[in-house]
C-alpha positions in Angstrom: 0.0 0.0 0.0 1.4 3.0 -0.7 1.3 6.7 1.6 -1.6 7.8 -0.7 -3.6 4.9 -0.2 -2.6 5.2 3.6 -4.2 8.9 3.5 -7.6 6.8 3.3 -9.9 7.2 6.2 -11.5 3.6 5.3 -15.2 5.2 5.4 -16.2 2.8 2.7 -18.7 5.5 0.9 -16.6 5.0 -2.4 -17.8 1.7 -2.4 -21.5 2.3 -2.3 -23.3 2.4 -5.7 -24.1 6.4 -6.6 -26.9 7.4 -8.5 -27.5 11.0 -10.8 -30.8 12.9 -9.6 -32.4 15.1 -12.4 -30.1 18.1 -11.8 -27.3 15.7 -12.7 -25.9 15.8 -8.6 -24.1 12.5 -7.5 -25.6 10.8 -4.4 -24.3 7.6 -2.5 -26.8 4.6 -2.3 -27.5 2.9 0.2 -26.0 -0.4 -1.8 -22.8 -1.4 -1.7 -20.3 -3.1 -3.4 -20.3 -6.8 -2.7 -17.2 -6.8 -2.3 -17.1 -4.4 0.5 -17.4 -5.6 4.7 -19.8 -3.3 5.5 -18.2 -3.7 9.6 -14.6 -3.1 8.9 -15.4 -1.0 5.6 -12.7 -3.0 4.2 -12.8 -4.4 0.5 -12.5 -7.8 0.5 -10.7 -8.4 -2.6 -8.3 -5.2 -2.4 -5.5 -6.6 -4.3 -7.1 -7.5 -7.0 -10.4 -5.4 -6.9 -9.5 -4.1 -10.4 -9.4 -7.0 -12.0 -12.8 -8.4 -10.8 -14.7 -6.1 -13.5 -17.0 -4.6 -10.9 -16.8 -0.9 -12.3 -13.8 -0.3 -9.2 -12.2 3.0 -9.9 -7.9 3.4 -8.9 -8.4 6.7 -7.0 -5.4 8.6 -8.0 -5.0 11.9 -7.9 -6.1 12.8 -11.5 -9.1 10.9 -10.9 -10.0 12.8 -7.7 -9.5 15.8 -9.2 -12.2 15.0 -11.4 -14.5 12.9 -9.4 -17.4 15.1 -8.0 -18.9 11.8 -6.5 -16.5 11.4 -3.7 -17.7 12.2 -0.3 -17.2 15.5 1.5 -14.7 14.8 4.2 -12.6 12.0 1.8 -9.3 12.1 2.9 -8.5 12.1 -1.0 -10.6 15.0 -1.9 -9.1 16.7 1.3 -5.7 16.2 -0.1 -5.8 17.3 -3.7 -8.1 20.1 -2.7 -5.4 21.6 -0.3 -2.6 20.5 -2.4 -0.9 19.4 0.7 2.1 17.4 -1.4 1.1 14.0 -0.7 -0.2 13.1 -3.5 0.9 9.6 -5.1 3.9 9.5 -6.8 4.9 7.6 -9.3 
């Protein structure tokens, strides 16, 4: 794992299915992925959950950047918003 993945506060709310209302804002479900514990809001198949074809998303901070689905409060968001310097490197 590296010190960006690290920065994660392991709320899990990435990992609940979101959903577009008609003014085309995000919102989190109440569904989550099946791969996710819902108690220890740990994904079950983290090594490999990109390769299970479940629609999982490498959060990076390019992504994040441009992913207004991400929770207020995600440690990502939090980082790349105050351009603190720890983002991943390469």
């Amino acid at each position: 794992m590296t010190t960006w993945e690290e920065s994660c506060h392991r709320c899990g709310l990435c990992c609940f299915e979101k959903s577009v209302d008609l003014k085309g804002r995000f919102f989190t479900t109440k569904t989550p992925c099946r791969h996710l514990d819902i108690v220890s809001r740990e994904c079950r198949v983290y090594d490999k959950r990109l390769e299970v074809g479940e629609g999982c998303v490498k959060l990076t901070p390019e992504v994040v950047k441009k992913s207004d689905w991400l929770p207020e409060g995600c440690a990502y968001r939090t980082i790349v918003e105050r351009g603190t310097g720890d983002e991943e490197r390469d």
